[in-house]
Legacy VTK file of the C-alpha trace (Angstrom):
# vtk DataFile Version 3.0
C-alpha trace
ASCII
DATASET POLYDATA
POINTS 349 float
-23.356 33.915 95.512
-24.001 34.817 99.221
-27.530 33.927 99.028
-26.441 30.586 97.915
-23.703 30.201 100.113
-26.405 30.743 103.000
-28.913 27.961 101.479
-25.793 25.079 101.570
-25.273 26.118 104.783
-28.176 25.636 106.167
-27.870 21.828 104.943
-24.200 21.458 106.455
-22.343 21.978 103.251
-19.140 24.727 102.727
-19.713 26.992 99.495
-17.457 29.141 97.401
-17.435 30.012 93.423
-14.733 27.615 92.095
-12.204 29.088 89.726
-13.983 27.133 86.949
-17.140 29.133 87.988
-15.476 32.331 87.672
-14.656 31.131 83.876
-17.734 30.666 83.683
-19.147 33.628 84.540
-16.291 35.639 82.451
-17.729 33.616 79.550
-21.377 34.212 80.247
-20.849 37.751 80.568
-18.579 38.145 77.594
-20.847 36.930 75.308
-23.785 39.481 76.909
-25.730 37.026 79.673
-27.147 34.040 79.968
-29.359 34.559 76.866
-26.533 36.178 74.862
-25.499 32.357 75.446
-27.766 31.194 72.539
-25.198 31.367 70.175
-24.159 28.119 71.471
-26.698 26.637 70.441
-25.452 26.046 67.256
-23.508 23.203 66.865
-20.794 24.278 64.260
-20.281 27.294 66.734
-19.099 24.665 69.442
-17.019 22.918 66.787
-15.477 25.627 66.009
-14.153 26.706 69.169
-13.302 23.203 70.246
-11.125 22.676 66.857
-8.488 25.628 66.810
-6.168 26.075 70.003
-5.569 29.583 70.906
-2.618 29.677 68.592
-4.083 28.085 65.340
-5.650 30.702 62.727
-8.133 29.738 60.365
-10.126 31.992 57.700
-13.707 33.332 57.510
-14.471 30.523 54.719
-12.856 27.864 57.080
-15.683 29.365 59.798
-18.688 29.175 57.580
-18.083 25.847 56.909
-18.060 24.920 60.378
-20.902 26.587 61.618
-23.061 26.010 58.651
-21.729 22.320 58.981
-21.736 21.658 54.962
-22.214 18.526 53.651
-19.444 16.939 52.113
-21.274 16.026 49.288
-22.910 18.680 48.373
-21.302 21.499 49.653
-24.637 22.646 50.833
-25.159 23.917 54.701
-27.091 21.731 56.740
-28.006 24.773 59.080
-32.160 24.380 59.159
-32.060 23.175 62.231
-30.918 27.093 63.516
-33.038 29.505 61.358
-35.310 30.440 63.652
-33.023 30.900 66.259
-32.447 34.622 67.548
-29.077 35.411 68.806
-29.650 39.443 68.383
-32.687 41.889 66.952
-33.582 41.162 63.363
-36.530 40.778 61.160
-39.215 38.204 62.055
-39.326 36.981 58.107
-35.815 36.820 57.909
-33.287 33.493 58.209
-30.381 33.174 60.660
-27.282 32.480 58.138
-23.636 31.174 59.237
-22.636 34.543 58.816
-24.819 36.290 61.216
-23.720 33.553 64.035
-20.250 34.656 63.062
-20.124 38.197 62.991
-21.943 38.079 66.662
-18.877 35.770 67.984
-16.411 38.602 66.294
-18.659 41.746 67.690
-18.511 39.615 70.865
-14.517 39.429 71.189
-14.961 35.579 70.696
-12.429 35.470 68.065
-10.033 38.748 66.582
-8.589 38.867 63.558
-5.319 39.496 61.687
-2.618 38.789 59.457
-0.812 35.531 58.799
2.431 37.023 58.099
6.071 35.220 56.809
8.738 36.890 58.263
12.017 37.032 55.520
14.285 37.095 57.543
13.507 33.615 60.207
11.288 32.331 56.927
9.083 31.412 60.097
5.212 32.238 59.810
3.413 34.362 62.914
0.144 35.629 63.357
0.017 39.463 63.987
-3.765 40.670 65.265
-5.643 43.678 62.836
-4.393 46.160 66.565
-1.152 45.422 66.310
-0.405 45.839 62.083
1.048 48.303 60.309
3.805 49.234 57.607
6.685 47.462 59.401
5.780 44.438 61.671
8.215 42.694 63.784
8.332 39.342 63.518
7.471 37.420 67.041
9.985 34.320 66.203
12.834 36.514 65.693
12.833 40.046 66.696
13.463 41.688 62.610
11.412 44.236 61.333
10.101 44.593 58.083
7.819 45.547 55.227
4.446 44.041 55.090
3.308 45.373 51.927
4.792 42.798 49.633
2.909 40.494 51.558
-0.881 41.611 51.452
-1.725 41.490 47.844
-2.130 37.548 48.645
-3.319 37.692 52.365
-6.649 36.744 53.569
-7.578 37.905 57.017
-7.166 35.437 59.616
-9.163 34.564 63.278
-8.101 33.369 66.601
-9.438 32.638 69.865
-9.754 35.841 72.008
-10.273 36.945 75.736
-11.807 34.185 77.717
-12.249 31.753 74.794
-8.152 32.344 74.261
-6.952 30.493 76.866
-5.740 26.953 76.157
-8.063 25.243 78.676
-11.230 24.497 76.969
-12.144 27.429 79.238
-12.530 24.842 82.393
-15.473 23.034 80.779
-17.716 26.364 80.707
-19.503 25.916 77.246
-21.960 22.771 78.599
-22.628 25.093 81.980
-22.947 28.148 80.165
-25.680 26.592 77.598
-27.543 24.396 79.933
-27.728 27.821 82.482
-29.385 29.165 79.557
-31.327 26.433 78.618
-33.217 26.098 81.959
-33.614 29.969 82.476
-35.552 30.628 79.331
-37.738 27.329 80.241
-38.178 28.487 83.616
-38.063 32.717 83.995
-42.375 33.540 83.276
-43.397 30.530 85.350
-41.151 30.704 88.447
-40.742 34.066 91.154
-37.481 35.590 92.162
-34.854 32.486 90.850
-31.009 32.602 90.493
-28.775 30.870 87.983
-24.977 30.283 89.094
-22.163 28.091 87.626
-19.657 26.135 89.331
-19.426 26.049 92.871
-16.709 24.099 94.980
-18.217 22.091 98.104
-16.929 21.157 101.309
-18.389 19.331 104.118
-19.355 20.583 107.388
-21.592 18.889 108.425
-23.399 17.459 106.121
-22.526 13.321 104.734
-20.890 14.881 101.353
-17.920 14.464 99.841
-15.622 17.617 98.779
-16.330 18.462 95.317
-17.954 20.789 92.498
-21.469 21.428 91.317
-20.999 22.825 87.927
-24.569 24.649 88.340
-26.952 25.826 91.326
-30.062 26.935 91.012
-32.524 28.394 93.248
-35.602 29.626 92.409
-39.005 30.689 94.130
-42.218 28.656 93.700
-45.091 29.791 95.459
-44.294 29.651 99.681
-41.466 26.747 98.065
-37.738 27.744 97.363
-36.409 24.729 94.362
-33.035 24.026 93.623
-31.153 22.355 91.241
-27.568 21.065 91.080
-25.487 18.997 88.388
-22.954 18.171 86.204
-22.330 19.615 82.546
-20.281 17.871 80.082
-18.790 18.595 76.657
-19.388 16.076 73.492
-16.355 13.985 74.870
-17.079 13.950 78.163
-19.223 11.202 79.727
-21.592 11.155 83.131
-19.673 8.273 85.704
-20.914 6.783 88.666
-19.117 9.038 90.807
-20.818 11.870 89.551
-23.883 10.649 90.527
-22.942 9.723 93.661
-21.762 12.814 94.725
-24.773 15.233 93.183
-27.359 12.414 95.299
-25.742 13.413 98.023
-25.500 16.711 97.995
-29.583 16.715 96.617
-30.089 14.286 100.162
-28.377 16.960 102.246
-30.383 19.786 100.678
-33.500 17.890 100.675
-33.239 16.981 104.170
-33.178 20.706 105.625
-36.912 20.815 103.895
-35.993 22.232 99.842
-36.866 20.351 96.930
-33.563 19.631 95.315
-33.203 18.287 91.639
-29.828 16.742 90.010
-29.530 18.239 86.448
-27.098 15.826 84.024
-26.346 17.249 80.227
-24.316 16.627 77.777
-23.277 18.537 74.274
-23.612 15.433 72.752
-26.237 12.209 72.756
-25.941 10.008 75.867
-24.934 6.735 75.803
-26.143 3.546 78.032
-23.834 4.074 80.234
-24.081 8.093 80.914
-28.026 6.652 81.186
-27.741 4.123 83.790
-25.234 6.176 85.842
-27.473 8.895 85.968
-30.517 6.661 86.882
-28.255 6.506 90.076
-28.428 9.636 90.840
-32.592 9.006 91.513
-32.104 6.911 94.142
-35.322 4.597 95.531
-38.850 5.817 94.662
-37.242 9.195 94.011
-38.055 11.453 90.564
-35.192 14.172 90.599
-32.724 13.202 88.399
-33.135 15.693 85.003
-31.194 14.636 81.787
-30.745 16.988 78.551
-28.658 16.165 75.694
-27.571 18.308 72.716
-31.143 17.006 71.542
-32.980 18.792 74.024
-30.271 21.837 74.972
-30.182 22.710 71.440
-34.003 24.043 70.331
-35.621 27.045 71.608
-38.470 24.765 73.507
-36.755 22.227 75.502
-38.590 19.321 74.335
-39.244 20.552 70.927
-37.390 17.837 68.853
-37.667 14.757 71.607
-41.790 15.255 71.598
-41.570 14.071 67.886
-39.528 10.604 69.117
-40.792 10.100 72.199
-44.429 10.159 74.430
-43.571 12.746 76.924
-45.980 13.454 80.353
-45.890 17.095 80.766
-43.956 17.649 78.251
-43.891 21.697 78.009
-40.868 21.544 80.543
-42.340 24.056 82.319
-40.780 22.931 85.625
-37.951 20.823 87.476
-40.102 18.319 88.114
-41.656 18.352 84.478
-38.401 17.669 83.119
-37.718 14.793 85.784
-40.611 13.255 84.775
-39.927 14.138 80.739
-36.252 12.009 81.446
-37.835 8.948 82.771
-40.134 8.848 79.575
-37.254 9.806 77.468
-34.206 7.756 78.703
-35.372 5.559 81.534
-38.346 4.071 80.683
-39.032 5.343 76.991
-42.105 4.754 74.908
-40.945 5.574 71.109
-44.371 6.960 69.693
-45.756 4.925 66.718
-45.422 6.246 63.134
-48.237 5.599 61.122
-47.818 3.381 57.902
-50.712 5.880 56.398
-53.711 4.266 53.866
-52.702 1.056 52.004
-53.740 0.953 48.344
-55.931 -1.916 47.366
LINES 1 350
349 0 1 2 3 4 5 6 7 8 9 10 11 12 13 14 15 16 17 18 19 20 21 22 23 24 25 26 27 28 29 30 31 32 33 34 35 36 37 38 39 40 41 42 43 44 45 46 47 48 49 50 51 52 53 54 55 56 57 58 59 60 61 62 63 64 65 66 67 68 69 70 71 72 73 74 75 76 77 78 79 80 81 82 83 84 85 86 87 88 89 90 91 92 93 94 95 96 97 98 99 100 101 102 103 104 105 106 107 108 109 110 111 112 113 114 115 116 117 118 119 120 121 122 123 124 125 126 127 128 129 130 131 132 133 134 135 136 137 138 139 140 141 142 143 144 145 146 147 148 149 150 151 152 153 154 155 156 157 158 159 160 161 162 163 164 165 166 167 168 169 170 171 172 173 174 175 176 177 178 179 180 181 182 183 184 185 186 187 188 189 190 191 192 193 194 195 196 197 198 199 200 201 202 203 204 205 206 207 208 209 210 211 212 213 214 215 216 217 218 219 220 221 222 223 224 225 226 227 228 229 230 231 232 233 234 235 236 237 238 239 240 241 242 243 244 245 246 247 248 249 250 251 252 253 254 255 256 257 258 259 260 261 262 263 264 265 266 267 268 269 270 271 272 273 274 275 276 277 278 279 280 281 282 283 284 285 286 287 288 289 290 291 292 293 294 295 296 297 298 299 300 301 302 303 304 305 306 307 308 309 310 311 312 313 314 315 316 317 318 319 320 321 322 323 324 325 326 327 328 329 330 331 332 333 334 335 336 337 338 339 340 341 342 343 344 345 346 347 348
């Protein structure tokens, strides 16, 4: 954080971790680094977190539903997609399952679990964690004690929210930063030199032509006798990418770029973008400029960046390999895209 509060400075900008950063990092760190962060991958693992508040319970067949994401149909999981993906050490021949992403959130504190519990006396129901339960529980509505025996013989255990991801606030928009962070570091770690990976910082003018506001990421990282950096904004599956945002992250890129560093604007989103995230991001490029990087859930989610959007798209330098591969990856992709041709195969005569 010092490091990068010297590199702002030098372009005329104020730096401090905001208290969304420090969320952030809580997160990051809770579920063990930035590539402990690949749990997040998984679509039905956001869901899940997004749907129950801190005070809401659900049970484990409730959370294999959700992360498997079963077709109502069928009942079958639709969880291909994630097989391959590695959240901890296991056989190479084996399949990640649902179960495996869940019992990694649990070992991880992401959720604890408990009894859902009726008191007799209130008739009020409370939620009383695995710690805390024993013989005689005291109900939190009212203060009586009593018997929980009579109770368990029809119990299931029950999960909630826990440590950071137990707060109320969506934990400050940290999910997007922490998986795009992620993202980007496992693209970039063999082919760049000594790099950094922060989320949010809060900026201030000095002297720099900014206005006061937040970079949900920074980046810095060493290429060659060149130090690259990256700012952005992250956003959640209802969040959306305005004109202001780009306005600001330009800005701040200009300032940075002006005291000599290469400076890319990073825009993603756990969700698909739509025309209008695209055109405000286009924005951010400014005249005759390629800097503006855009990943969607389409491109955060697989293990290669570009692994699923190759298929759709025709893609220069696609292997993401670098800022300024992905820069020029978004304008095939969402600025100027080329949809590549299926072919109609051999026609019978």
């Amino acid at each position: 954080t010092e490091i990068a509060k010297k590199l702002f400075e030098l372009a005329g900008i104020g730096a401090s971790l905001s208290y969304p950063g420090r969320i952030a990092s809580r997160l990051i760190s809770q579920l063990g680094g930035l590539q402990g962060c690949r749990v997040l991958k998984i679509s039905g693992v956001r869901a899940l977190i997004r749907k129950y508040s801190p005070l809401q319970e659900f049970d484990r067949t409730e959370a294999m539903g959700m992360i498997g994401d079963l077709d109502p149909e069928t009942g079958t999981p639709r969880f291909g997609d994630y097989e391959s993906l590695f959240i901890e050490e296991r056989d190479w021949s084996t399949k990640l399952k649902p179960e495996d992403a869940f019992g990694y959130l649990l070992d991880r504190g992401v959720f604890r679990v408990g009894l859902s519990l009726t008191c007799p006396t209130c008739e009020l129901p409370f939620w009383i964690s695995l710690d805390d339960a024993s013989t005689i529980a005291t109900c939190e509505v009212c203060g009586a004690k009593f018997n929980v025996l009579r109770q368990l013989k029809t119990r299931d255990w029950k999960y909630r929210r826990s440590g950071i991801f137990g707060r109320d606030n969506h934990q400050e928009g940290s999910i997007p930063v922490a998986l795009t962070l992620q993202q980007l570091h496992a693209q970039f770690h063999s082919w760049y030199g000594e790099s950094f990976f922060l989320p949010n910082m809060k900026l201030d003018p000095l002297t720099a032509n900014i206005e006061p506001c937040e970079t949900d990421i920074f980046i810095a990282m060493q290429d060659g006798s060149d130090t690259v950096l990256a700012v952005g904004e992250c956003k959640d599956a209802g969040g959306s990418i305005t004109a202001d945002d780009a306005r600001k992250m330009a800005a701040i890129s200009d300032a940075l770029s002006g005291k000599g560093f290469e400076c890319y604007i990073v825009f993603s989103k756990t969700a698909p973008f739509t025309s209008t995230d695209i055109e405000n991001c286009r924005l951010a490029n400014g005249r005759g400029r390629t800097r503006v990087v855009m990943l969607s859930n389409r491109e955060l989610e697989p293990y290669n960046v570009y692994e699923k959007t190759s298929i759709e798209y025709e893609i220069r330098r696609g292997g993401g390999h670098s800022l300024l591969d992905m820069a020029l990856a978004t304008h095939d992709i969402f600025f100027a895209p080329t949809p590549k041709k299926i072919s109609a195969g051999p026609t019978l005569a």
